[in-house]
C-alpha positions in Angstrom: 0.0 0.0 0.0 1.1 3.4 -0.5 0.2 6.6 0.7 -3.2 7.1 0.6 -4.0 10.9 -1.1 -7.4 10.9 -3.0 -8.9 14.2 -2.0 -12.1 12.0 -0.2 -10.2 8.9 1.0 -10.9 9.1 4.8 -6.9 7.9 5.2 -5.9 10.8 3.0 -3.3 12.8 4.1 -3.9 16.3 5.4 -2.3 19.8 4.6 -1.8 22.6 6.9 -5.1 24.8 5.9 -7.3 21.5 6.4 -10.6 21.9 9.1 -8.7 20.1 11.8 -7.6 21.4 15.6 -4.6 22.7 15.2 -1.6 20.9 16.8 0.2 21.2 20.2 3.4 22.0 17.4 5.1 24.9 15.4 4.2 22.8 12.7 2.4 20.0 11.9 3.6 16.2 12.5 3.2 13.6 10.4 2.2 10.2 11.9 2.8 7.2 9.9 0.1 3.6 10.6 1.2 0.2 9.9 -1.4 -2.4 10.1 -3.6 -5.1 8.1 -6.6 -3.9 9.4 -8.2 -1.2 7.3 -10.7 -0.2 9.5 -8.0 0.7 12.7 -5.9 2.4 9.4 -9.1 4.6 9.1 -10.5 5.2 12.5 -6.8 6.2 13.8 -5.9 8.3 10.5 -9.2 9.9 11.0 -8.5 10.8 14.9 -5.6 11.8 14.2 -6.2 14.3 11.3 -8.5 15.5 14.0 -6.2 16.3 16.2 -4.1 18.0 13.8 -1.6 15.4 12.5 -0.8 14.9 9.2 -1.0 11.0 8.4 0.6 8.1 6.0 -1.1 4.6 6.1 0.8 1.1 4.7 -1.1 -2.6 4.7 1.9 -4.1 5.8 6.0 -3.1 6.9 7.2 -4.4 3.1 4.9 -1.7 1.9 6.0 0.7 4.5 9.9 0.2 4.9 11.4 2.3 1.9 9.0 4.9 2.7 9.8 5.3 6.3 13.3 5.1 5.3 13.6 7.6 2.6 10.8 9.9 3.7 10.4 10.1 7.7 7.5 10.8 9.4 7.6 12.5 13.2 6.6 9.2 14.3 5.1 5.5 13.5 2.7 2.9 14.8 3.2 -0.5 14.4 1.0 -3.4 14.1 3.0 -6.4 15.4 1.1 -9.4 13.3 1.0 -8.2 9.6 2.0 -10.4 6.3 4.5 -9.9 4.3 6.5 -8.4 6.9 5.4 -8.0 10.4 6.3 -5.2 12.8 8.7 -7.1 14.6 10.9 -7.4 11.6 10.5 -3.9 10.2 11.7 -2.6 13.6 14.7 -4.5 13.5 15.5 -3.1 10.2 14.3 0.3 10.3 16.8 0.3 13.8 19.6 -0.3 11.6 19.2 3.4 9.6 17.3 5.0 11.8 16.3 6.3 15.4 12.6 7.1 14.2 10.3 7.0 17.3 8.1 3.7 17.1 4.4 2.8 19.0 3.3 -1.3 19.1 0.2 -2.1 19.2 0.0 -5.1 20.5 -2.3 -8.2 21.6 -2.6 -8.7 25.4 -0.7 -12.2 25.4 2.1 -10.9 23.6 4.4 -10.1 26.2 7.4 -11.6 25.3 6.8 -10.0 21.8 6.3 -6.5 23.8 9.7 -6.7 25.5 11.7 -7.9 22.8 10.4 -4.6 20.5 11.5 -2.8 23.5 14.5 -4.3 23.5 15.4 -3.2 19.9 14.2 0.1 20.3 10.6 0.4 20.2 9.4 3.5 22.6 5.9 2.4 24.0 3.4 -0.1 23.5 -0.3 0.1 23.8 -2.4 -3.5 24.1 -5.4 -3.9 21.5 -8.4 -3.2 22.2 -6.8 -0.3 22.8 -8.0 3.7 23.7 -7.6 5.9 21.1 -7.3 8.8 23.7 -4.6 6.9 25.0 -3.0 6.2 22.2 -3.2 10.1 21.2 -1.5 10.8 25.0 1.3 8.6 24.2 2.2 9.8 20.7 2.5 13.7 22.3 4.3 12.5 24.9 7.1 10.8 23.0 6.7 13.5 20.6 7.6 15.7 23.2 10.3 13.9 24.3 12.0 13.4 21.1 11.8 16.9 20.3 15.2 17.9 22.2 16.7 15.5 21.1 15.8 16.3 17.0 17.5 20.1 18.4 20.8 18.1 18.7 20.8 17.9 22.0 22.1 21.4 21.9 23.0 23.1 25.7 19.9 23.9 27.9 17.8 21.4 25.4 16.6 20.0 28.6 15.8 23.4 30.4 13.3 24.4 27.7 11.8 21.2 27.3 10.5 22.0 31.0 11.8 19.0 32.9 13.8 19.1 35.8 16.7 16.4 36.2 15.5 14.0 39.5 18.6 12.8 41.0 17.2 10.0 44.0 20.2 8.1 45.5 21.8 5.7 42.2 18.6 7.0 40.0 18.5 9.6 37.4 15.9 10.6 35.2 16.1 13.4 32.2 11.7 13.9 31.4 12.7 16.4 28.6 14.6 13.3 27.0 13.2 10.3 28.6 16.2 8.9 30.2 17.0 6.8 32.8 20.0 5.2 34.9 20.9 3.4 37.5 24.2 3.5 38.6 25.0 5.3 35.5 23.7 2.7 33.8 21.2 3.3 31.2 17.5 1.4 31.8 15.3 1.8 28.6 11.3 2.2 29.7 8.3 3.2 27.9 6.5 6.3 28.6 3.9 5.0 30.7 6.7 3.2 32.8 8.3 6.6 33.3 5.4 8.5 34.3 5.2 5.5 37.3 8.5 5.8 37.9 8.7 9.7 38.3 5.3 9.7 40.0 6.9 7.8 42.4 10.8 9.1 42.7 9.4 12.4 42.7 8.5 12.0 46.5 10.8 9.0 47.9 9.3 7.1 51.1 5.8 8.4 50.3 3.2 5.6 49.6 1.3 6.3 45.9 -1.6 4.2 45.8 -2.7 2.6 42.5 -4.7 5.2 41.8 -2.7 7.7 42.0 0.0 6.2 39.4 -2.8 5.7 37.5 -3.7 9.5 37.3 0.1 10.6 36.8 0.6 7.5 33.8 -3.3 7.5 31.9 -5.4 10.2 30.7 -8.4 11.4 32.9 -10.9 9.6 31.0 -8.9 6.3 30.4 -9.8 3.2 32.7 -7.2 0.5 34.0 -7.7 -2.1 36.5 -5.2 -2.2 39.5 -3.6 -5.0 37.6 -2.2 -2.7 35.0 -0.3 -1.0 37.3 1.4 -3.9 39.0 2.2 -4.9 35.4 4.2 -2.1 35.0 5.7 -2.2 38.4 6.8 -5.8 37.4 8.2 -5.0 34.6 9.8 -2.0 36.0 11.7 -4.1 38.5 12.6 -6.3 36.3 14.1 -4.0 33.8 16.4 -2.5 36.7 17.6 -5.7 37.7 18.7 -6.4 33.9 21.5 -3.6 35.3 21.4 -4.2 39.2 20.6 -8.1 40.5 19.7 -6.3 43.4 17.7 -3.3 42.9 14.9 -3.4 45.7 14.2 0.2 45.8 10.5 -0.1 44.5 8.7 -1.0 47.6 5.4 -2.5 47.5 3.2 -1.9 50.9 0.3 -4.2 50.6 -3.2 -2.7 50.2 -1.5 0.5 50.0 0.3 0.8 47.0 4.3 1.6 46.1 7.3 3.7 47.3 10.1 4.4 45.9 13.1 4.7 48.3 16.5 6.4 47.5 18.7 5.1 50.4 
């Protein structure tokens, strides 16, 4: 498939001047889809025109890897399970040209799939069915993030991005670039992993219950179970002890929730 540009086609893509909310950005982003499934192609292009994106849509990663390559978007989504080429594989070799920032979407049982597109440099994840307001909070964020790091990661980059370094014992986190270590180490998490994690080392020794790392990692509007949460937490912990067999400084208090302790 190639990009789609027939003045009607719902999966066009849109030109500055189009009726659409204009976007968070000096200018507008382009957001590239890659799935099978025409109707998530068409109900995401749509929402995203919406909110102001510009958008390309491919059938499958064959169709979409010269493309991506040769003309960049501000960001992708990935299907995992396509033909031709599946998401997995178009990852690994986009990852060999280029640092493009990349979304999965992703079945729930796929977790071994999840982690090993984190591994080769996927930035998030989202679980089908998914929330297409989620989805849209995930794609600023890492939008935002990527940002300083498109300015060259000139001087003071991370000053007007408007985070503030957290230094916490043998953490660090940058949230203007979404970095983390450990012992200088570099950890690799998703956004929503980071929001937990900065909800939590913001305020070491203080209890946030499940709720409230649910408010500082989801939209208002989008609903997780307390399970989500200790999913992340898992795999939080377990991405730290990758680095640090053992990092113990998530706490969990039951029935309360999770500290985080810098000593």
């Amino acid at each position: 498939m190639t990009d789609q540009s027939t003045p009607h086609d719902p999966l066009a893509t849109k030109t500055p001047g189009d009726d659409a909310a204009a976007p968070p950005f000096e200018r507008q982003r382009t957001i590239a889809l890659v799935d099978d499934d025409r109707n998530i192609l068409t109900t995401l292009s749509i929402a995203l025109q919406a909110e102001g994106f510009a958008t390309r849509v491919y059938s499958d990663g064959e169709a979409a890897l010269a493309a991506l390559q040769d003309n960049p978007p501000d960001l992708a989504v990935f299907d995992i399970k396509m033909p031709r080429m599946d998401g997995m594989e178009l990852l690994q070799k986009l990852r060999a040209k280029s640092s493009l920032p990349v979304i999965f979407l992703t079945s729930k049982d796929q977790e071994e799939d999840e982690e090993a597109g984190l591994a080769m440099g996927a930035d998030d994840y989202i679980a089908k069915p998914f929330s297409q307001r989620l989805l849209l909070a995930r794609i600023r964020a890492i939008l935002r993030r990527a940002a300083p790091l498109a300015e060259g990661d000139q001087p003071g980059a991370a000053a007007a991005g408007g985070g503030q370094l957290i230094a916490r014992g043998r953490l660090t986190m940058d949230p203007a670039r979404h970095q983390v270590t450990w012992d200088g180490r570099n950890v690799s998490l998703t956004v929503t992993e980071f929001l937990i994690l900065e909800a939590l080392a913001q305020r070491p020794g203080v209890i946030k219950s499940r709720n409230q790392l649910m408010d500082a990692a989801y939209p208002d509007d989008v609903f997780v179970d307390d399970r989500t949460v200790d999913s992340h937490i898992k795999r939080l912990r377990r991405k730290f002890r990758a680095v640090d067999d053992d990092f113990s400084a998530i706490e969990t208090l039951y029935g309360a929730g999770y500290s985080f302790s810098d000593g």
